[in-house]
C-alpha positions as MATLAB code, in Angstrom:
seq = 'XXXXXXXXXXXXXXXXXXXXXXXXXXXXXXXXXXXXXXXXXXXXXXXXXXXXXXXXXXXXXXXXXXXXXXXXXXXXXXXXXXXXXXXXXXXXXXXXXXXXXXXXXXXXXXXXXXXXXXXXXXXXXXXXXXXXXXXXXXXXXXXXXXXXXXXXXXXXXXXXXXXXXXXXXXXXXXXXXXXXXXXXXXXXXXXXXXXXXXXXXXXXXXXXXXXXXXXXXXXXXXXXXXXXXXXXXXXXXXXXXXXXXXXXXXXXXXXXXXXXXXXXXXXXXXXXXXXXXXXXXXXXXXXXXXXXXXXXXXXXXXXXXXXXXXXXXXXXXXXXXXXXXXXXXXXXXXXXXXXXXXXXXXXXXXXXXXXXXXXXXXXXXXXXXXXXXXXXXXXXXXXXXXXXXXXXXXXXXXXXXXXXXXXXXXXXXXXXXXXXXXXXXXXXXXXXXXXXXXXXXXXXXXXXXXXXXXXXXXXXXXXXXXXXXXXXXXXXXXXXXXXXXXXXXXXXXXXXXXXXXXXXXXXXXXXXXXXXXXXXXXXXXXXXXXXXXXXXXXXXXXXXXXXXXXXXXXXXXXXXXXXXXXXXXXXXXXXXXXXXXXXXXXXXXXXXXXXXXXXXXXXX';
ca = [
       0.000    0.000    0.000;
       1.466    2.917   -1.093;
       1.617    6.682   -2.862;
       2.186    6.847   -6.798;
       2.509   10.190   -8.715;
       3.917   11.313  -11.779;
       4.574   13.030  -14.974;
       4.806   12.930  -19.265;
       5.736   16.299  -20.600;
       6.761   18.315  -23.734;
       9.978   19.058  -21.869;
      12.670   16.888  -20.007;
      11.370   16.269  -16.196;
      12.544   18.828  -13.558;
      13.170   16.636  -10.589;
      11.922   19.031   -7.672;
       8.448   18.344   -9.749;
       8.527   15.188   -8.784;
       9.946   15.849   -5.138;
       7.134   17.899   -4.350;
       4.699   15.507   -5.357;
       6.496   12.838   -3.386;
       6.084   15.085   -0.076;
       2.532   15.213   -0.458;
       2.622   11.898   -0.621;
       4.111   10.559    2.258;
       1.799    9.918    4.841;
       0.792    6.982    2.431;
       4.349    5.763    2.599;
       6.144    6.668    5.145;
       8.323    3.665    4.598;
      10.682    4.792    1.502;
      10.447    6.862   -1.337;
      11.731    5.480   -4.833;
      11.710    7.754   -8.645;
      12.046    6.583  -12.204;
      12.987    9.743  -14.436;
      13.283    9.141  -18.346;
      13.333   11.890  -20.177;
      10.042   13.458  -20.335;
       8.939   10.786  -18.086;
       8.770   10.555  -14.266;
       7.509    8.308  -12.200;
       7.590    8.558   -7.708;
       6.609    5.807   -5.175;
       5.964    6.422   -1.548;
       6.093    3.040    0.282;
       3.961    1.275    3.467;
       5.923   -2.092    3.280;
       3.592   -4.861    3.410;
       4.762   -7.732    1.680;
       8.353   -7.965    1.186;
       9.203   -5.869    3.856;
      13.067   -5.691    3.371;
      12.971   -6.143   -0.725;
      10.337   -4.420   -2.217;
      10.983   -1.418   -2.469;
       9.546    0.475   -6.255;
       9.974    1.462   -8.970;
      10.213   -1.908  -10.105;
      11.996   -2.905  -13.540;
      12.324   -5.922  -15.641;
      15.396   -7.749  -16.107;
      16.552   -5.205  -19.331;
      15.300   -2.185  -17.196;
      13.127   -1.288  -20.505;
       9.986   -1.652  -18.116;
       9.742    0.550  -14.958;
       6.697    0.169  -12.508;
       5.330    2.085   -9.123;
       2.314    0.514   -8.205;
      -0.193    1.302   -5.135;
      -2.338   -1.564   -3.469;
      -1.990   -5.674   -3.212;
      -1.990   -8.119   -5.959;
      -3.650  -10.780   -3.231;
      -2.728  -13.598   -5.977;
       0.611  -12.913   -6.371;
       1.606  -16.049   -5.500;
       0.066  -17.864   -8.095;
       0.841  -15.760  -10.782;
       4.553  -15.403   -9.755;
       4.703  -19.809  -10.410;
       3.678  -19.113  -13.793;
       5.333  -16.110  -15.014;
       8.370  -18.115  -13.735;
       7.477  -21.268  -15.605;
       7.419  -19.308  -18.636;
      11.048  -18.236  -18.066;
      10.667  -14.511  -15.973;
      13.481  -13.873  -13.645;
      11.839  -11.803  -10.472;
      14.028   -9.475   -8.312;
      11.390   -9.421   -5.720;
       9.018  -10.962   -3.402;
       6.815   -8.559   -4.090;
       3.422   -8.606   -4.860;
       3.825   -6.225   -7.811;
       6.371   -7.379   -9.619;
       3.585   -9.359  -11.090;
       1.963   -6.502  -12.939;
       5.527   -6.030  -14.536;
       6.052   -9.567  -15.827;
       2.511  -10.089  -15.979;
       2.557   -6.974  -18.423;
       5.630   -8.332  -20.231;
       3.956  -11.726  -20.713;
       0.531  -10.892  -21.793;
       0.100   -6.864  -22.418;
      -2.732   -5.540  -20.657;
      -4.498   -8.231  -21.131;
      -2.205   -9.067  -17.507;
      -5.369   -6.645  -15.851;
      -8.260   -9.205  -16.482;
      -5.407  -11.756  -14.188;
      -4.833   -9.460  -11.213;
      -6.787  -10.874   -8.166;
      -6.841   -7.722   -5.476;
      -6.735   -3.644   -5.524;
      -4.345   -1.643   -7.468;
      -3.670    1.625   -9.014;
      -0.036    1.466  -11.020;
       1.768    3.329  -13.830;
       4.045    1.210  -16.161;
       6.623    3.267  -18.116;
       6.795    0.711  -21.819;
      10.280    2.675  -23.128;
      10.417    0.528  -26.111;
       6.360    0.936  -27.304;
       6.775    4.648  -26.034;
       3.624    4.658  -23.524;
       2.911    5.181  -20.138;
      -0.032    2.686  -18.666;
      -2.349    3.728  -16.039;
      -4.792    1.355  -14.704;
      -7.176    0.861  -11.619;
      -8.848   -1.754  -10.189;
     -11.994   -3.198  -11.192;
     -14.098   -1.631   -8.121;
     -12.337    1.327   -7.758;
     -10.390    0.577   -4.131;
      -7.136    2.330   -4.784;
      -7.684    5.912   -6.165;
      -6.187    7.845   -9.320;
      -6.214   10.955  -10.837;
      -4.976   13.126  -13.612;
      -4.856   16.280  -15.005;
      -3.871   16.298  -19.323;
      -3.284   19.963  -20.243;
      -1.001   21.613  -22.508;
       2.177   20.803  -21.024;
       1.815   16.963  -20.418;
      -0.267   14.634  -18.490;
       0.285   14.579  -14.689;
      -0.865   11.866  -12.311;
      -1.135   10.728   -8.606;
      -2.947    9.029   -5.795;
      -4.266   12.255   -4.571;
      -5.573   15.195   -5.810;
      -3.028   17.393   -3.394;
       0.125   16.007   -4.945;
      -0.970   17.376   -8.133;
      -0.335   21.245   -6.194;
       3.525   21.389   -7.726;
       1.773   20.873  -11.332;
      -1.213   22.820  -11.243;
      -0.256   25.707   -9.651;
      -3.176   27.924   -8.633;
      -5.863   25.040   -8.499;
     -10.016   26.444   -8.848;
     -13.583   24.909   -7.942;
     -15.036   22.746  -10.862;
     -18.753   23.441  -10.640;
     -19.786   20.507  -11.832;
     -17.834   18.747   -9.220;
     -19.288   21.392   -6.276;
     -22.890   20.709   -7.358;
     -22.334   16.968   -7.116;
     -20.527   17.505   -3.813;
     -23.652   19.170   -2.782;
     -26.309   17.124   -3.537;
     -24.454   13.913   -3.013;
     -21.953   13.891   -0.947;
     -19.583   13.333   -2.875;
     -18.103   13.810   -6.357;
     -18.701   11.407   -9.103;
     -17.620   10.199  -12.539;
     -14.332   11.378  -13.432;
     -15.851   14.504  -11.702;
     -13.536   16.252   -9.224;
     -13.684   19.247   -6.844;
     -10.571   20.690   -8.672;
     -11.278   22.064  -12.526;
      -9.160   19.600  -14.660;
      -8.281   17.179  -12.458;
     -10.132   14.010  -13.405;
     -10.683   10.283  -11.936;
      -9.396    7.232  -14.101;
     -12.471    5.540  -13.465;
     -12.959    1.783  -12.217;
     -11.680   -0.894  -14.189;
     -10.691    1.222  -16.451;
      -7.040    1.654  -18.278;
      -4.932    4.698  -19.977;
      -2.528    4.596  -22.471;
      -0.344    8.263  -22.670;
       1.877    8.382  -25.777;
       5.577    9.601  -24.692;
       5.716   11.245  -28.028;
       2.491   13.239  -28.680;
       1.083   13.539  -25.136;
      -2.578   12.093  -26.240;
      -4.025    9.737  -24.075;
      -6.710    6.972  -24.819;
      -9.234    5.600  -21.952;
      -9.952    2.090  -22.129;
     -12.722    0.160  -19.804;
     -11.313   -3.514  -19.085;
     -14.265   -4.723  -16.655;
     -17.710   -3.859  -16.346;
     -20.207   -4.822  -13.556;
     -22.354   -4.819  -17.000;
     -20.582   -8.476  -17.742;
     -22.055  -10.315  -15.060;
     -24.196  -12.884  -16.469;
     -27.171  -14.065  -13.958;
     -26.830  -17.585  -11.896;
     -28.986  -19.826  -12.854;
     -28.586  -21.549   -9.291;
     -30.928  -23.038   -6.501;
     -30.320  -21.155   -3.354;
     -28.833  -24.574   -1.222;
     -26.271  -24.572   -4.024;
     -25.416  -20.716   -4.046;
     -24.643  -20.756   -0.404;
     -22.377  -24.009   -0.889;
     -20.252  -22.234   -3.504;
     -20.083  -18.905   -1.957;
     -18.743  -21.170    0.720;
     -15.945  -21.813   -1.306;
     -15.438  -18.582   -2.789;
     -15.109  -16.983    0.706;
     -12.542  -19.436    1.913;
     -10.454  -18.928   -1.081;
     -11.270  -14.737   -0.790;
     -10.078  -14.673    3.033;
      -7.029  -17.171    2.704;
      -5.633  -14.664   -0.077;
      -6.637  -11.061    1.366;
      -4.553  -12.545    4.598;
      -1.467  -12.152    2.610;
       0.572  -10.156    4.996;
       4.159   -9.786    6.139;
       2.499   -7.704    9.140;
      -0.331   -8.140   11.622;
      -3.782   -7.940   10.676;
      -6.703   -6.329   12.386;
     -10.481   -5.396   12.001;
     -12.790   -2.294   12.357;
     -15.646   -4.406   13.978;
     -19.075   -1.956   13.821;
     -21.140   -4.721   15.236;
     -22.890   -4.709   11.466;
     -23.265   -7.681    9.384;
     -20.612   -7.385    7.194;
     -17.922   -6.866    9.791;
     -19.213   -9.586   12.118;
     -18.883  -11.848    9.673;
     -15.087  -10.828    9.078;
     -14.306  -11.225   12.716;
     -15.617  -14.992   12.384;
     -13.196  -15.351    9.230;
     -11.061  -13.685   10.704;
     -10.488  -15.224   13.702;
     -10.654  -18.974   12.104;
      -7.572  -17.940   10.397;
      -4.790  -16.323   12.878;
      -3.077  -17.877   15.132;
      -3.318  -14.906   17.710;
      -6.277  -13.094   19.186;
      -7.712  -11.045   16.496;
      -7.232   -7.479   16.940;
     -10.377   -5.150   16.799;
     -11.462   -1.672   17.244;
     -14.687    0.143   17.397;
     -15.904    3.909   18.441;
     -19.117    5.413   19.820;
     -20.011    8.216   21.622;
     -21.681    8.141   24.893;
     -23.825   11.606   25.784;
     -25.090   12.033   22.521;
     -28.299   11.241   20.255;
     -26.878    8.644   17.870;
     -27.722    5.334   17.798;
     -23.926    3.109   17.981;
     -23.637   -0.751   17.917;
     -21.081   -1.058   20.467;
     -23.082   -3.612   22.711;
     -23.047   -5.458   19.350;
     -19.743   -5.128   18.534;
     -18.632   -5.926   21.722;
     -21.149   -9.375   21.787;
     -18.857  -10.441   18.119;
     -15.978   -9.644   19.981;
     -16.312  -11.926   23.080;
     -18.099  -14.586   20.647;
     -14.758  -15.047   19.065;
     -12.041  -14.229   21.873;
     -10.685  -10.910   19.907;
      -8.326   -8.373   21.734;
     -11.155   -5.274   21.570;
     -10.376   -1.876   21.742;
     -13.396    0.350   22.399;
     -12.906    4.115   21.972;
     -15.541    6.553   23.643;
     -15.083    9.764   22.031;
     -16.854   13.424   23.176;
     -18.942   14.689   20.257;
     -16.378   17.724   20.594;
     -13.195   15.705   20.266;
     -15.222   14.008   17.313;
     -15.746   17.728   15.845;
     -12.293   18.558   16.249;
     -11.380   15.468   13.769;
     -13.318   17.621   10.620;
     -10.205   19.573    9.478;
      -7.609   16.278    9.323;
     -10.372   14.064    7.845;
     -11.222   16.921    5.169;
      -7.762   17.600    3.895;
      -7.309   13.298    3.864;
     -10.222   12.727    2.145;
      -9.109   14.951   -0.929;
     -11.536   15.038   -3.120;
     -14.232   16.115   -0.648;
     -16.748   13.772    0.496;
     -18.948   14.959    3.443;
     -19.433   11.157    4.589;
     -20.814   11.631    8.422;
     -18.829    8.177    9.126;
     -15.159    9.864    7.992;
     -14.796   10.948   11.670;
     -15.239    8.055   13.470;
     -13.231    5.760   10.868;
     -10.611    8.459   11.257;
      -9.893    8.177   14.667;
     -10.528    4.539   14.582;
      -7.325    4.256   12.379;
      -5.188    6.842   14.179;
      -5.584    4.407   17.326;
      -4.795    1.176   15.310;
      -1.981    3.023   13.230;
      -0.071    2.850   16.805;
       0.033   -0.669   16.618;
      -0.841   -2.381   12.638;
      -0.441   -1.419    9.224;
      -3.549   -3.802    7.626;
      -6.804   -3.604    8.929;
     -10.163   -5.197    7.487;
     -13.265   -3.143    6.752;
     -16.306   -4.606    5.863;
     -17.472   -2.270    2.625;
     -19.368   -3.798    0.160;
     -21.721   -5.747    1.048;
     -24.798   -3.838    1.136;
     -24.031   -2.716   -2.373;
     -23.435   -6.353   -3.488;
     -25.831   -8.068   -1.794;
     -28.605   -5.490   -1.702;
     -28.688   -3.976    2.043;
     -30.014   -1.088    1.863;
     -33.715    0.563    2.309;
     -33.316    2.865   -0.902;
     -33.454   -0.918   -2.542;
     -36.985   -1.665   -1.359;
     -38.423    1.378   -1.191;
     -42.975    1.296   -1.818;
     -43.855    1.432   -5.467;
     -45.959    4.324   -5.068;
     -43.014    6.178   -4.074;
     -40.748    5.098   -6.645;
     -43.450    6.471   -8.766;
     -43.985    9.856   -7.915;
     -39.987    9.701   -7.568;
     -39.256    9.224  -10.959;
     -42.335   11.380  -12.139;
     -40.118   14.167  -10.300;
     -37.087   13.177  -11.675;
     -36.953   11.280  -14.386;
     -34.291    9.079  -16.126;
     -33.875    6.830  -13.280;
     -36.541    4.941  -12.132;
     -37.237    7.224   -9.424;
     -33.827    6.045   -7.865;
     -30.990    8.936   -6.778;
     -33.359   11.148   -7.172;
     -33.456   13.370   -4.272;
     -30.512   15.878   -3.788;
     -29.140   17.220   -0.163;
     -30.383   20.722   -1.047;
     -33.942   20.160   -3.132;
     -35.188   21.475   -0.037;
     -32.974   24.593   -0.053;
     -34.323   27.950   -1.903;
     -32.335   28.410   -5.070;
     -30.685   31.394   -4.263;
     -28.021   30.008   -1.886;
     -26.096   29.195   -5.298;
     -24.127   32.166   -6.855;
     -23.970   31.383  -11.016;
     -22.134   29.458  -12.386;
     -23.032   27.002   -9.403;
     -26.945   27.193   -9.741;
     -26.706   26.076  -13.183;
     -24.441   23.010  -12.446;
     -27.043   22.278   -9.545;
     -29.500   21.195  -12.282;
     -26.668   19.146  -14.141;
     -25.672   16.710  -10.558;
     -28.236   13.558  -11.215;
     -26.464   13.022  -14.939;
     -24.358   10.426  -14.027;
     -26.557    8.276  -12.201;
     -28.976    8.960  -15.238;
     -26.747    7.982  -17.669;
     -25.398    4.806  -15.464;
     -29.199    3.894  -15.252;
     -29.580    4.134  -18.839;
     -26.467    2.105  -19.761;
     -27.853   -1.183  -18.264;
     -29.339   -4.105  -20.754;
     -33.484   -3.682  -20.255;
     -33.140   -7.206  -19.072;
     -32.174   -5.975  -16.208;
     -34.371   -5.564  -13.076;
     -35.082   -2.981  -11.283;
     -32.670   -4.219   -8.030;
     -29.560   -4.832  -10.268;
     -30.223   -1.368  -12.195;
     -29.854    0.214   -8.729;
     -26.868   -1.996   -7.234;
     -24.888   -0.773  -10.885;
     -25.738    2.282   -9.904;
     -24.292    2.122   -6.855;
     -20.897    0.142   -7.583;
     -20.467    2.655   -9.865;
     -21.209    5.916   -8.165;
     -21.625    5.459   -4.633;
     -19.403    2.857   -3.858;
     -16.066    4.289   -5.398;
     -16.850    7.540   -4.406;
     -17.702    7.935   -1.057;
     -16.933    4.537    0.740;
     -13.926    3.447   -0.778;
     -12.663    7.019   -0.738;
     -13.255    6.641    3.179;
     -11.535    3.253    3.400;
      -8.973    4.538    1.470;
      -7.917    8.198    2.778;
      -8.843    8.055    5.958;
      -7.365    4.964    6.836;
      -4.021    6.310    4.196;
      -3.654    9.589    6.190;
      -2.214    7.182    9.085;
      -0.215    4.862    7.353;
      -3.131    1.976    7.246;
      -3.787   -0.348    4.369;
      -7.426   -1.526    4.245;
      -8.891   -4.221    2.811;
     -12.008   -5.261    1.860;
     -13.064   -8.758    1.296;
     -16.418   -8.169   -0.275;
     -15.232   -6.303   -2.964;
     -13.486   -9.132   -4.676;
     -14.769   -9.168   -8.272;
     -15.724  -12.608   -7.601;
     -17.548  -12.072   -4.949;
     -18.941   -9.115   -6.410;
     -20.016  -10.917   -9.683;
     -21.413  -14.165   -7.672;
     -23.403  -10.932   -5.834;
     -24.918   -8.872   -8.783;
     -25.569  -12.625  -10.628;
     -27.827  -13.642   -7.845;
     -31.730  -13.537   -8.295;
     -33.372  -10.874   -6.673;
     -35.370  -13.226   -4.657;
     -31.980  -14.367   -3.185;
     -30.979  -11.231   -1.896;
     -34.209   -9.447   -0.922;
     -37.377  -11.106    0.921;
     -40.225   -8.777    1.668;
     -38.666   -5.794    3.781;
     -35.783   -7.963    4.416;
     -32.388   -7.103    2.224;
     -28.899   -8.674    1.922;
     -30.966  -12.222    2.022;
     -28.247  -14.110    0.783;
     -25.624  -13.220    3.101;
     -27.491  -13.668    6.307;
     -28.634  -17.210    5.329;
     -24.869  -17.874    4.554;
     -23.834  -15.751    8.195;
     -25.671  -18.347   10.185;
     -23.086  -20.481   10.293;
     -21.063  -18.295   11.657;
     -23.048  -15.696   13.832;
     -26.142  -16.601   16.155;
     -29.378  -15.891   13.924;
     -30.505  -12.851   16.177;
     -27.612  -10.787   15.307;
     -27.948  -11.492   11.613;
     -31.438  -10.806   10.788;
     -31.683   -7.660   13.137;
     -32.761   -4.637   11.882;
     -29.611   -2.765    9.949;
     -29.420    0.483   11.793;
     -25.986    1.629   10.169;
     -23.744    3.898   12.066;
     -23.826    8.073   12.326;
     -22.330   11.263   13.827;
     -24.127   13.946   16.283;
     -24.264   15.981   13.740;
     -27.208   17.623   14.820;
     -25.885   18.101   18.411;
     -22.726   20.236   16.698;
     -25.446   22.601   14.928;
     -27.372   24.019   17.706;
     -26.710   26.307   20.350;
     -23.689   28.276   21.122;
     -21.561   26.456   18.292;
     -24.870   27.355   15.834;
     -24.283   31.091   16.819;
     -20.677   31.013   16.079;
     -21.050   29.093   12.606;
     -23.699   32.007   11.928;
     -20.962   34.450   12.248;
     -17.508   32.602   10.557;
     -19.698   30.433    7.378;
     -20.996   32.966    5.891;
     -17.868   35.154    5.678;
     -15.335   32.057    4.204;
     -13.827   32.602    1.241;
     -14.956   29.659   -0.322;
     -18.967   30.297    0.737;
     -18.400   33.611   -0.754;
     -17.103   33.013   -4.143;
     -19.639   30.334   -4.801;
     -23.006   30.933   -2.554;
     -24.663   33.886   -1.815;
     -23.674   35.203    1.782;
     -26.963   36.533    3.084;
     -29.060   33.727    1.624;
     -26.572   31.168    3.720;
     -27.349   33.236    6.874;
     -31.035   33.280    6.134;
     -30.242   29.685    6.516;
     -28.742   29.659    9.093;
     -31.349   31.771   10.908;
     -33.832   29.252    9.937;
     -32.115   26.430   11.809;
     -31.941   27.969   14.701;
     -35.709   28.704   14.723;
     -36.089   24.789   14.432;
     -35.700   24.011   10.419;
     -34.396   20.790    9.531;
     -31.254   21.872    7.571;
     -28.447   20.196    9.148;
     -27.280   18.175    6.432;
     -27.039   21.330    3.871;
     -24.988   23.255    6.457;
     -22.602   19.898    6.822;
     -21.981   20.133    3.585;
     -21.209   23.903    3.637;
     -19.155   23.604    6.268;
     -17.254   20.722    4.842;
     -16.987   22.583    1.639;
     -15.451   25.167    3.275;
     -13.001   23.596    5.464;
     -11.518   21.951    2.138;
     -11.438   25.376    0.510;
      -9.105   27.125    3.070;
      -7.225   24.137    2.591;
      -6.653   22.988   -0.731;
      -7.463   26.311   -2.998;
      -6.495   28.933   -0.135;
      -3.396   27.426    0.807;
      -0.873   25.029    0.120;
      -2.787   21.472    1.166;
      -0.996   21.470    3.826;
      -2.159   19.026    6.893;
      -3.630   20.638    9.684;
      -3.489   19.371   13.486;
      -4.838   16.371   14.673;
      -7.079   18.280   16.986;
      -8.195   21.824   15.543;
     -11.548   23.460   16.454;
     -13.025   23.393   12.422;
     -14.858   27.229   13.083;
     -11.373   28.598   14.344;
      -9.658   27.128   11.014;
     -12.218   29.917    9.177;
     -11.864   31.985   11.186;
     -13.900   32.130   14.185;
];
């Protein structure tokens, strides 16, 4: 698990360009730092040592040097791959898992991606065909972004080590009005104007010569084809798909650990977990005593015992939780206003003390159909989609529908009626054979999933040196998931069907088939009261409110909530918003403290 950034320009590469994008980089690797300059190509890896602790260090080159690699994530089948490329005559310098994207490359071109078993974001240098390959994994895990302008293509792991290329970075509306009404940015949307995503499963080829690059999808949650499978039978080979899915993602030359919520999903790690180490299993979770969230600590605590882990519980004030906001919004990057950042945050700073790999449980509500959004009444599907159409009345409802127009300064009020286009135009890309459940679980893998959880299991875990990993996402796993029939994974208004049946032989039947209550913030404790009165006098005076809402509207707003309006979630977002302004446009992207009131960061 690591940091990759980089560089193709018209002119030979400076090397402080790539030394400034290496600094940004480092709280992903804070274990070495490697570069690979070419002439107008440069590559930089920032290294958590995972596998191959003492060797495996990057770039990474074949045996005539003509192929130079820095990857980012875990190739979980390495080993396998590694006996093969061998038995067809490669020579590896390694133990490393990656070296098997650059022999795997050398053997079979990119055709080496539809191989890789695991989550990955690399850039191969090809000096002989002249091209630069980026590629990400098939669910989007590991992150990637570029920016292709006049003087070259750039590229890293995070938006911030981009800074030494692009200068004086600005808003992209497009990406603030998804922000807004999402949470989160989507597509190869950003928050920064030219900065773009390499999408999921998706590939790039950047000619040294001319600069142009070509986008290439190599998977597609659209090439699932349904299982034609009695339900006794699924469950036997998911079974075996799970065994095979843990024994791999255990591939560690470090501890392991798990974020244990007292959910489904991570219950049922901690049993695979713990039938697989030969120590105590390690486990953390966080809740907040004093305040008006619900948490699943009894739960979590109930798995723990259940299976003899060493649990860590961290009680946190709802102030000390608040104080998080400024860290978690300069990790997260490319903004996402996810209430659960905070808490998974702080989860990992404690477990960064002590591991380097811990497991998360995302996934499997998209996969196996968790969620209430998936079985919501047909009436209101209806008058959903007669409201907004293109969708099937799914993702239709934006965070500030409910907020009067003239918050948004133009060019930002006309973006606001462009935000639903990508989950239109994901709904209309699926076959019409397609049922109404799997329309809305593509929707999700592809929106959703890769940006806003997995940029939480990603950043916040990366901004203290932790490598998730997350079983469920496994293509396998995810294509035995979306293949299921829909009878499999919902009942009634029961969802994720299929993977409680399978939990119960693991996990006592109560726990499984409770009611999913998911896990939040106190949100609505921060905006009230004294702290309400302060945020009336600092948000609408940031910069960032200032050049893109309108200031009075935001206090009228403001004003409102106090008198008892419901607009907590709009002013989250605000506030969130413009946190990451004073950070990333303002200044320099530079992290703040650990600890740092967020209203005193604007000002107040």
């Amino acid at each position: 698990m690591c940091g990759i950034a980089g560089v193709v320009t018209v002119d030979a590469v400076e090397p402080e360009l790539l030394d400034g994008m290496a600094r940004r980089l480092a709280h992903r690797g804070p274990d070495g730092q490697g570069r690979h300059v070419a002439g107008n190509v440069g590559l930089v890896h920032t290294r958590l040592a995972i596998i191959d602790l003492e060797g495996g260090a990057q770039p990474l080159y074949n045996e005539d040097r003509s192929l130079a690699l820095v990857a980012n994530g875990e190739i979980y089948n390495y080993r396998e791959l590694r006996a093969e490329l061998e038995a067809l005559g490669h020579r590896f310098a390694t133990h490393s898992d990656c070296e098997t994207i650059l022999h795997g490359y050398e053997a079979w071109g990119t055709a080496c991606l539809d191989r890789l078993q695991g989550m990955f974001a690399f850039a191969l240098h090809d000096a002989r065909r002249g091209e630069v390959i980026l590629a990400r994994d098939r669910l989007g895990i590991k992150p990637l972004v570029y920016c292709h302008d006049g003087r070259g293509l750039a590229f890293a792991s995070e938006i911030k080590a981009l800074r030494p290329w692009l200068r004086k970075p600005a808003v992209d509306p497009d990406g603030l009005a998804q922000f807004l009404q999402s949470n989160f940015t989507t597509g190869p949307r950003t928050l920064v104007a030219g900065v773009a995503k390499l999408l999921p499963g998706h590939l790039a080829r950047v000619d040294t010569r001319t600069l142009k690059i070509e986008l290439h999808a190599y998977w597609s949650p659209l090439q699932v084809a349904p299982l034609d499978v009695k339900l006794d039978d699924a469950l036997e080979r998911f079974d075996v798909l799970m065994r095979d899915v843990m024994d791999i993602h255990m591939r560690a030359d470090v501890p392991l650990g798990l974020f244990l919520s007292g959910g489904v999903d991570s219950s049922l790690l901690a049993a695979l977990l713990a039938q697989r180490v030969a120590e105590p299993l390690r486990t953390f979770s966080v809740g907040f005593p004093g305040s008006s969230v619900h948490n699943e600590l009894d739960a979590a605590r109930r798995i723990a015992e259940q299976f003899h882990t060493r649990h860590s519980v961290f009680e946190v004030s709802a102030d000390a939780m608040l104080n998080c906001l400024p860290r978690s919004v300069w990790a997260a990057d490319d903004l996402t206003a996810d209430y659960a950042n905070l808490p998974v945050s702080m989860l990992a700073e404690h477990a960064g003390r002590e591991l380097k790999v811990v497991f998360s449980g995302e996934g499997g509500d998209e996969v196996f159909a968790g969620y209430g959004r998936y079985r919501a009444p047909w009436l209101r599907r209806t008058l959903a989609a007669l409201r907004a159409p293109g969708s099937g009345g799914f993702r239709t409802r934006g965070i500030f529908d409910r907020v009067p127009s003239a918050v948004f300064q133009s060019p930002l009020a006309q973006a606001v009626t462009r935000w639903r286009e990508p989950f239109r135009d994901a709904w209309q890309r699926t076959p019409e054979t397609w049922s109404r459940l799997q329309r809305m679980q593509y929707v999700d893998i592809g929106t959703w999933l890769p940006d806003d959880l997995l940029v939480k299991a990603d950043r916040m875990l990366m901004a203290w040196g932790i490598e998730g990993r997350v079983p469920f996402l496994d293509h396998r796993v995810v294509e035995f998931g979306l293949g299921l029939p829909d009878a499999c994974k919902i009942e009634g208004r029961t969802g994720k069907r299929f993977l409680r049946l399978w939990g119960e032989r693991y996990l006592p039947r109560d726990h499984l088939w409770s009611r999913k209550k998911g896990f939040t913030v106190p949100v609505d404790d921060w905006l009230r009261g004294e702290r309400l009165q302060k945020l009336l006098d600092v948000l609408p005076r940031a910069a960032g409110i200032r050049a893109w809402f309108e200031p009075v509207e935001v206090r009228r707003l403001l004003l409102a909530q106090q008198q008892g309006a419901k607009h907590s979630t709009a002013l989250w977002a605000m506030l969130n918003f413009a946190i990451w302004h004073r950070i990333h446009i303002e200044a320099d992207a530079e992290k703040p403290a650990d600890q740092v009131d967020p209203l005193s960061l604007l000002g107040g």
